[in-house]
VOPAGU-2260 file (C-alpha; in pm, 1 decimal, decimal comma):
REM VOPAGU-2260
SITE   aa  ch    i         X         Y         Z
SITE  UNK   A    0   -1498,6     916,0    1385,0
SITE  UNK   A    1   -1415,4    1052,2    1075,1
SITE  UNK   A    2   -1575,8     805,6     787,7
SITE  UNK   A    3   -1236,9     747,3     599,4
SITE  UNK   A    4   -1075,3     621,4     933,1
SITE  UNK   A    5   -1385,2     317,8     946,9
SITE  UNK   A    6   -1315,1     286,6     599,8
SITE  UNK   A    7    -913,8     249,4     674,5
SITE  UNK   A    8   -1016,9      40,1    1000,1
SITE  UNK   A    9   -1182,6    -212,5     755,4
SITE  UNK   A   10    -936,4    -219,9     433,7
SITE  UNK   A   11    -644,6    -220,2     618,0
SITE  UNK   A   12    -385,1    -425,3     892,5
SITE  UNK   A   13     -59,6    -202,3     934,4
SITE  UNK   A   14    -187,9     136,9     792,9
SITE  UNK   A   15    -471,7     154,4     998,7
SITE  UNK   A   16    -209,7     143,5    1306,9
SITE  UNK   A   17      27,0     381,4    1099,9
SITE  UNK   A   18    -163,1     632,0     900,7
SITE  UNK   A   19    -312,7     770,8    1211,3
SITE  UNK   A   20      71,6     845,3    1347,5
SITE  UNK   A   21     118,6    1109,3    1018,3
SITE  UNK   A   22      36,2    1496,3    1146,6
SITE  UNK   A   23    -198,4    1721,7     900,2
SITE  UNK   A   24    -259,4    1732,8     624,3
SITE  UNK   A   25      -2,3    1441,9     506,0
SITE  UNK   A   26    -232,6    1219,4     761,6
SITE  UNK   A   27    -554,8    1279,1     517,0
SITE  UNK   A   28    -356,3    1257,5     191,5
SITE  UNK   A   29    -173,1     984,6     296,7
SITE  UNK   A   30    -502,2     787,8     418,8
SITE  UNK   A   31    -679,5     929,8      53,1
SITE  UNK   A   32    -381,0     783,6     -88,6
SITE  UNK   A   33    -413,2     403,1      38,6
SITE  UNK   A   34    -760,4     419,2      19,9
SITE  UNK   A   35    -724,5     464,3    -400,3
SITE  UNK   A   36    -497,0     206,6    -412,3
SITE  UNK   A   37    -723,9     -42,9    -210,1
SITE  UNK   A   38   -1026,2      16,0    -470,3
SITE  UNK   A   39    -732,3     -74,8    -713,3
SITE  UNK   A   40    -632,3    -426,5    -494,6
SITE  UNK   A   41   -1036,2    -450,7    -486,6
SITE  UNK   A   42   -1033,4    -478,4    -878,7
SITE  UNK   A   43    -752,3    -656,0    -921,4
SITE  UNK   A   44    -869,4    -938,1    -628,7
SITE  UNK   A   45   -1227,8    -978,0    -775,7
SITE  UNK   A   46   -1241,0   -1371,2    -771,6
SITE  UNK   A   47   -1589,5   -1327,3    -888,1
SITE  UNK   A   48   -1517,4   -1149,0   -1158,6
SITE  UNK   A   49   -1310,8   -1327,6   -1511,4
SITE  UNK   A   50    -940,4   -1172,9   -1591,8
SITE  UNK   A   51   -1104,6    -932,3   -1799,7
SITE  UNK   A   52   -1349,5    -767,5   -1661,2
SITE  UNK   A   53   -1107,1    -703,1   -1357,8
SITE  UNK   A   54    -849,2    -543,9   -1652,4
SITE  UNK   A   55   -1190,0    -358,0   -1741,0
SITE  UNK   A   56   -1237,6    -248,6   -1429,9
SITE  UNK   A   57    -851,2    -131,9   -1348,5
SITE  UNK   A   58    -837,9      60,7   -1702,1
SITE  UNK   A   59   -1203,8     228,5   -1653,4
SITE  UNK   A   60   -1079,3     303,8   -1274,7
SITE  UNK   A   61    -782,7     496,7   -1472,5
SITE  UNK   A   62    -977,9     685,3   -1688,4
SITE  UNK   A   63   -1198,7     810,0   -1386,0
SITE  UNK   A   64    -885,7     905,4   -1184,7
SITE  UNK   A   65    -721,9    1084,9   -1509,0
SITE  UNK   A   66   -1057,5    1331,5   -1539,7
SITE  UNK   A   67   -1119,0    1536,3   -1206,7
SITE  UNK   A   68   -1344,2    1742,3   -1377,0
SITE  UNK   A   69   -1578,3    1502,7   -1430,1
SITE  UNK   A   70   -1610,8    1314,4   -1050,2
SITE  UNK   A   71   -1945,4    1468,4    -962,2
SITE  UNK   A   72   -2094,3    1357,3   -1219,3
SITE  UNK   A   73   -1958,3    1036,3   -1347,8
SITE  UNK   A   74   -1825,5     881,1   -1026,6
SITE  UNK   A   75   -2202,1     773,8    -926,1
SITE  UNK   A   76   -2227,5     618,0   -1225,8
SITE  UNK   A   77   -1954,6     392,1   -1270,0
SITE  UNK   A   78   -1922,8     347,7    -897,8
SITE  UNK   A   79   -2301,9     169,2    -905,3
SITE  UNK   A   80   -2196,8     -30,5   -1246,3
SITE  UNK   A   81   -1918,0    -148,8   -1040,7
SITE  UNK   A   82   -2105,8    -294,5    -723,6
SITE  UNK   A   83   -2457,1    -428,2    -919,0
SITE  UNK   A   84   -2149,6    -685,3   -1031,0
SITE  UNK   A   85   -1973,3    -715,8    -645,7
SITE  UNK   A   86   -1636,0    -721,9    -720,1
SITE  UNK   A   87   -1572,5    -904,1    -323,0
SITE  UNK   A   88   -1771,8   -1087,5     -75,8
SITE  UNK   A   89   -1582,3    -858,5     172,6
SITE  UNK   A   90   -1813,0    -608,3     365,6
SITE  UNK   A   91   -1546,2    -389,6     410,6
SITE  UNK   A   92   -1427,7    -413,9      26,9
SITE  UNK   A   93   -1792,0    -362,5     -82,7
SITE  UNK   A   94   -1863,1     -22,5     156,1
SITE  UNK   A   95   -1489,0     114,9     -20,5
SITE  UNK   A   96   -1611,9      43,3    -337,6
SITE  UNK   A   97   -1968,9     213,2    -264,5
SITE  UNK   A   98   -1745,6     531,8     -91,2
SITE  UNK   A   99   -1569,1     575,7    -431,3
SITE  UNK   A  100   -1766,7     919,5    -533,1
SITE  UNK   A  101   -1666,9    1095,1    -148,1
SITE  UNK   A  102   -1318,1     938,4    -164,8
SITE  UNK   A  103   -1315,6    1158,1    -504,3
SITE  UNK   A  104   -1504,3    1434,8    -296,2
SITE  UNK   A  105   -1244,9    1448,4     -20,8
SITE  UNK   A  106    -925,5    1386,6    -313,8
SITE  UNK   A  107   -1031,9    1733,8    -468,9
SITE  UNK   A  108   -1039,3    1948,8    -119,4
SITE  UNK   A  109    -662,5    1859,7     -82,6
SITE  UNK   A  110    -415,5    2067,8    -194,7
SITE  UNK   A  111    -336,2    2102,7    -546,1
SITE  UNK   A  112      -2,2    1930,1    -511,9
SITE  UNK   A  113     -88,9    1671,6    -274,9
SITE  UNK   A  114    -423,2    1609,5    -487,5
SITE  UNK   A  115    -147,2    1539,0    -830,2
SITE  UNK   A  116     102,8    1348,3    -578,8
SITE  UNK   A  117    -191,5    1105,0    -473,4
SITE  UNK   A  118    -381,7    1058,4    -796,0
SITE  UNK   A  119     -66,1    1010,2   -1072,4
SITE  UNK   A  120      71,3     775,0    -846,6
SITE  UNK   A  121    -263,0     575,2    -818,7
SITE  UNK   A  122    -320,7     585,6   -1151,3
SITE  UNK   A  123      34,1     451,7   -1230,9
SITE  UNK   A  124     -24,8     149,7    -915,1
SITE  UNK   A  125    -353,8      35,7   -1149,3
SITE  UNK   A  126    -239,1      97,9   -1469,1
SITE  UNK   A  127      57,8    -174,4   -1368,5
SITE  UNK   A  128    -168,7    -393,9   -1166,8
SITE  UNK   A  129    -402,1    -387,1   -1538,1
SITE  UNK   A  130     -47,4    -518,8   -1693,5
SITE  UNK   A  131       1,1    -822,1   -1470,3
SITE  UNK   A  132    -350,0    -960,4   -1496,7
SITE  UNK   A  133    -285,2    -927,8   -1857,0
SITE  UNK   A  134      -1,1   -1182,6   -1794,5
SITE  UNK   A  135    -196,7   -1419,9   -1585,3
SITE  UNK   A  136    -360,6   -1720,8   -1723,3
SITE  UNK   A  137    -740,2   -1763,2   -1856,8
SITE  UNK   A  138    -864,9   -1791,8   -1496,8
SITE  UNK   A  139    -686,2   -1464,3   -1395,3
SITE  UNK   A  140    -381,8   -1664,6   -1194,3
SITE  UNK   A  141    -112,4   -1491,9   -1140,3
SITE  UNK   A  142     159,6   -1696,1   -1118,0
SITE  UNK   A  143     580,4   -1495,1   -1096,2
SITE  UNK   A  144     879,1   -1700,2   -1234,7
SITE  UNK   A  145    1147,5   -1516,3   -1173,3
SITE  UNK   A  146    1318,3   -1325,6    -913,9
SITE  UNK   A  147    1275,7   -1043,5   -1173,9
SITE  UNK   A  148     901,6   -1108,3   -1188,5
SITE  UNK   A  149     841,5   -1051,3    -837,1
SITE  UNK   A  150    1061,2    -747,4    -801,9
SITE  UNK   A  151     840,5    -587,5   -1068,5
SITE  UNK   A  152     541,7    -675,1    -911,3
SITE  UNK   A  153     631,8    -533,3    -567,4
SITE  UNK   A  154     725,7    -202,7    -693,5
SITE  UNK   A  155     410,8    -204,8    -879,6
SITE  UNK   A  156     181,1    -251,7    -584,2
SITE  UNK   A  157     430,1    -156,0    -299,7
SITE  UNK   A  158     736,5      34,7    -466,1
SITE  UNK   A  159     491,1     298,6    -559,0
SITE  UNK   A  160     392,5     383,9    -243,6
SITE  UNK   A  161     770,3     437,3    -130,2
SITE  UNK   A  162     777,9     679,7    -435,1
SITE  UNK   A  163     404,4     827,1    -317,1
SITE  UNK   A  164     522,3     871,5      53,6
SITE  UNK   A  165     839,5    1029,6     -46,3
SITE  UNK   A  166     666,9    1296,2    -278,6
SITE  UNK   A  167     375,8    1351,7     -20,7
SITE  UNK   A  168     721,0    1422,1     304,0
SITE  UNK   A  169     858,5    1643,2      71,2
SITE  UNK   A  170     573,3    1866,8     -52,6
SITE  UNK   A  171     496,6    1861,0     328,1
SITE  UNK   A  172     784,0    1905,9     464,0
SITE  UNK   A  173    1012,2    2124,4     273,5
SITE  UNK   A  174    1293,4    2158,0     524,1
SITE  UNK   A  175    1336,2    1797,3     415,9
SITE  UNK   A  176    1508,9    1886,2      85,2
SITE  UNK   A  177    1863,4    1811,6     177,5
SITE  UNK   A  178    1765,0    1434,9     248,6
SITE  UNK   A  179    1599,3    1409,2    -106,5
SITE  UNK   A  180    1878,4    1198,1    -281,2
SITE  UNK   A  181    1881,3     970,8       3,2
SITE  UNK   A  182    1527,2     949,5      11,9
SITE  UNK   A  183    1503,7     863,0    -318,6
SITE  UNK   A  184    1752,7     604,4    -292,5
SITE  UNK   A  185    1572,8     405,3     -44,9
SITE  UNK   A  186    1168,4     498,4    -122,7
SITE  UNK   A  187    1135,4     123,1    -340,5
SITE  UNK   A  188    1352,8     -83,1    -158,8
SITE  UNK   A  189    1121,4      28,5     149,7
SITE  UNK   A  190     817,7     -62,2       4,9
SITE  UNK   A  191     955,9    -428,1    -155,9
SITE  UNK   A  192    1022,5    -493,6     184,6
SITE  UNK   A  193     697,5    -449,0     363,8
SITE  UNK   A  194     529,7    -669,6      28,1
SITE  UNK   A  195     796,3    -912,1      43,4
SITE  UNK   A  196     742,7   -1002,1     426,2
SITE  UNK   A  197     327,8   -1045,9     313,1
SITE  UNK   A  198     442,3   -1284,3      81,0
SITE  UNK   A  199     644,0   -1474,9     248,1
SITE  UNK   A  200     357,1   -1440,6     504,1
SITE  UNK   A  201      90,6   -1527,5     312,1
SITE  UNK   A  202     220,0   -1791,1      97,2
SITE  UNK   A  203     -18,1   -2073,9     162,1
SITE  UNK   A  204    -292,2   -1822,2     156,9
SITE  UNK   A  205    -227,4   -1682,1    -160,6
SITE  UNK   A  206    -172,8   -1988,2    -314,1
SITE  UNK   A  207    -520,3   -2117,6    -225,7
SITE  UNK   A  208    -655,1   -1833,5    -416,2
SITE  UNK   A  209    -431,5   -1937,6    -724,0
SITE  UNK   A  210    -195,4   -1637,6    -654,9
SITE  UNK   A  211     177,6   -1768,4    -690,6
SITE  UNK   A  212     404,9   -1515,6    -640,6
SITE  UNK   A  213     702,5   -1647,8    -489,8
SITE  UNK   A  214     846,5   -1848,2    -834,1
SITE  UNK   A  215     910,5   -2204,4    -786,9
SITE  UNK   A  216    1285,4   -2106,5    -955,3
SITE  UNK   A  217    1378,7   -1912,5    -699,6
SITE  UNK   A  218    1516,1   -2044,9    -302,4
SITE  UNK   A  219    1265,6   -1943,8     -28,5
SITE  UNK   A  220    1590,7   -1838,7     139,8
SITE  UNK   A  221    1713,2   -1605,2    -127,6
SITE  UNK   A  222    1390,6   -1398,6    -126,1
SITE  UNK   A  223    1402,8   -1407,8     233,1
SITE  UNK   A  224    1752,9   -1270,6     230,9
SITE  UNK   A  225    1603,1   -1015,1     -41,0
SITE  UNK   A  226    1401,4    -894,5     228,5
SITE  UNK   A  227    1607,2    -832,7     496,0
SITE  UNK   A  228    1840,1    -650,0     257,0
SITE  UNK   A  229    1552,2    -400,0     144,5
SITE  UNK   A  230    1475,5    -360,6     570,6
SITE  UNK   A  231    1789,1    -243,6     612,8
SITE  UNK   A  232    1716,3      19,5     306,9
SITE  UNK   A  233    1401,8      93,3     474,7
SITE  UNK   A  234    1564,2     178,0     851,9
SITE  UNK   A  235    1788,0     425,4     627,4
SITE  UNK   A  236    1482,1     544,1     505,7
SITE  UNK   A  237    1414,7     618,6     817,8
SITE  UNK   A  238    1723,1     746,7     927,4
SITE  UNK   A  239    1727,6    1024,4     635,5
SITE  UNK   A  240    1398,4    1139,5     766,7
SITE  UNK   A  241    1568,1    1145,0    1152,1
SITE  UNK   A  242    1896,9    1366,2     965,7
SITE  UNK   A  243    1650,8    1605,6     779,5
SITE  UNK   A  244    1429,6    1675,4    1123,8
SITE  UNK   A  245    1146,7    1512,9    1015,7
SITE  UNK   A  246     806,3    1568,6    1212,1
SITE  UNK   A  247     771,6    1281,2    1473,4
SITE  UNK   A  248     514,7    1133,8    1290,0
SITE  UNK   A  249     687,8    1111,5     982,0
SITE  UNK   A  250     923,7     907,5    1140,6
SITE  UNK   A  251     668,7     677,0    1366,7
SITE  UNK   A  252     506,5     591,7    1046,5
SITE  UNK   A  253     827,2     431,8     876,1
SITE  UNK   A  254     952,2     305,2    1142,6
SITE  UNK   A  255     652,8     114,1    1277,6
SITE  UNK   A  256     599,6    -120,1     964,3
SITE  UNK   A  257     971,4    -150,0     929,0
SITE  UNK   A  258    1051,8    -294,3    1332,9
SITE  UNK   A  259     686,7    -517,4    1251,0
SITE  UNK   A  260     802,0    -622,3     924,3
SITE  UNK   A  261    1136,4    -754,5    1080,1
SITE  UNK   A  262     977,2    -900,1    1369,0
SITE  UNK   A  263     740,0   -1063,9    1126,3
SITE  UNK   A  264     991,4   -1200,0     881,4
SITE  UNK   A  265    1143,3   -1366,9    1222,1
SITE  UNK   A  266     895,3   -1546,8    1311,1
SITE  UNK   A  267     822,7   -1652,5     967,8
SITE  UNK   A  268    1155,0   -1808,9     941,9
SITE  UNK   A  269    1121,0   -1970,3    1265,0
SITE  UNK   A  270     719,8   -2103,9    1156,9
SITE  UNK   A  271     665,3   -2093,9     829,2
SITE  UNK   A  272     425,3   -1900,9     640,6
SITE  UNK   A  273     140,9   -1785,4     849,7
SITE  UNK   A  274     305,0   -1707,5    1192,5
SITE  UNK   A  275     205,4   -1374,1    1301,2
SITE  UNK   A  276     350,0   -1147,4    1539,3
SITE  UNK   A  277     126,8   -1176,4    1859,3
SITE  UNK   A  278    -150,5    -885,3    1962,7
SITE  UNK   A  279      82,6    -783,3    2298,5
SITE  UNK   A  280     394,3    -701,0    2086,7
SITE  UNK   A  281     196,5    -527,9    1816,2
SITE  UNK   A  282       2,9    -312,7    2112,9
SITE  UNK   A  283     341,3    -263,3    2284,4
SITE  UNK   A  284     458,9    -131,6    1937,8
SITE  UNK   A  285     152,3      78,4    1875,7
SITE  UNK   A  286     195,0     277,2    2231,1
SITE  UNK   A  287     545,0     342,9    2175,9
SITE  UNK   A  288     527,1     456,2    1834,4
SITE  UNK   A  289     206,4     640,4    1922,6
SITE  UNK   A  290     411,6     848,4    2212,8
SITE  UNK   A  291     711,4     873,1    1923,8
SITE  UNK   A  292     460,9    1091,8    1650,7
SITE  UNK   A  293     349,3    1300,9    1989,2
SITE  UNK   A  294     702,3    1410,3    2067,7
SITE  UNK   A  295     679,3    1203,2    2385,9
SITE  UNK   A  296    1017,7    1038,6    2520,2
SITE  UNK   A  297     985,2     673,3    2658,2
């Protein structure tokens, strides 16, 4: 197995069901791509660490990601500064971290465009992550209180990757150039959706770790409703993709974590924060979706 998959099989829930649907090369950029942002989430998470040295961290991260020229030879460096202070007690966190200088490695053997595509729109994910810590309180809790607040903060760490996808179908995919404008139209709301549904999700969770993001001022309902709204964005997302003749797998890998999302949000509604969708449904998914990005008809 190729060592970015185990390192995708250990960061990740959804994309490590979805990235794997994505043909060559967007597959490898793509899986580049979230693995940059994770080392971002990684520095941003650090309970062990105070408010500002995870700022530290997110702005150094930056720099390093702004100077390609100098990954050989800085990237050990700052990369073993980094883990002598263990950002996470997660295994899986700790081995990304310690991968950071072949994640680097692997970033320059893509394509020039796809190499500017993923690393601008990393840097601009932990340059805004940097900015809400800088909002949070002494102990680094973030706490949102306002509808507003949250909608910034899901484009920041999910928005982004709408806009990062979008760039990466269209370098890739050229033929999809008619279905820009409506690709474009839709790339955020797709994103807020899938981060909306985790919070909503992972409410009590989060708020154990002093993370508040769903604001007190704001109806539970309404931000429900919020989502739902941005799903249906995201299944036009979709559809553009389906319109422009999309590769298969271009379309398995929206659609996927928009039909889980949904089904998710569902039983949310129904439960309460922490219901999950169970393993049979999300294996049912996986094999369908998985004969979708083949060419395969059910």
């Amino acid at each position: 197995m190729d060592p970015l998959d185990d390192l995708l099989l250990e960061t990740s829930r959804t994309f490590a069901l979805t990235i794997p649907l994505l043909p060559e090369p967007t597959r490898r950029a793509t899986c580049l791509a979230y693995l940059l942002f994770r080392v971002s989430d990684t520095f941003e998470d650090a309970s062990t660490w105070t408010r500002e040295d995870r700022i530290a961290a997110l702005h150094a991260w930056c720099a390093v990601l702004r100077a390609p020229a100098t990954w050989k030879g800085e990237a050990p460096n700052v990369t073993a500064t980094w883990l002598a202070k263990k950002p996470s007690t997660h295994e899986g966190y700790l081995r990304l971290v310690a991968a950071i200088p072949d994640l680097l490695d692997a970033v320059l053997r893509l394509s020039p465009g796809q190499r500017d595509i993923v690393v601008d729109h990393a840097i601009r994910s932990a340059e805004g992550m940097a900015t809400v810590l800088g909002r949070a309180d002494a102990d680094g809790w973030v706490r949102l209180e306002s509808l507003e607040d949250l909608r910034a903060y899901c484009y920041i760490v999910a928005g982004i990757v709408g806009e990062l996808l979008t760039s990466l179908f269209l370098h890739d995919a050229p033929t999809l150039a008619p279905q820009s404008t409506s690709l474009r139209a839709h790339e955020r709301a797709f994103g807020e959706a899938l981060q909306l549904v985790n919070i909503l999700k992972d409410e009590n969770d989060d708020a154990s770790e002093g993370r508040r993001f769903l604001p007190v001022s704001v109806l539970r309902s309404d931000v429900m409703a919020l989502a739902r709204e941005d799903l249906a964005y995201a299944r036009e997302y979709t559809a553009a993709l389906v319109r422009g003749g999309a590769p298969p797998g271009f379309v398995a890998f929206t659609a996927m974590p928009a039909e889980l999302a949904t089904k998710t949000l569902d039983r949310v509604e129904e439960d309460g924060p922490g219901a999950k969708v169970s393993r049979a449904v999300v294996l049912e998914m996986t094999v369908r979706y998985r004969a979708m990005a083949a060419g395969l008809r059910s």
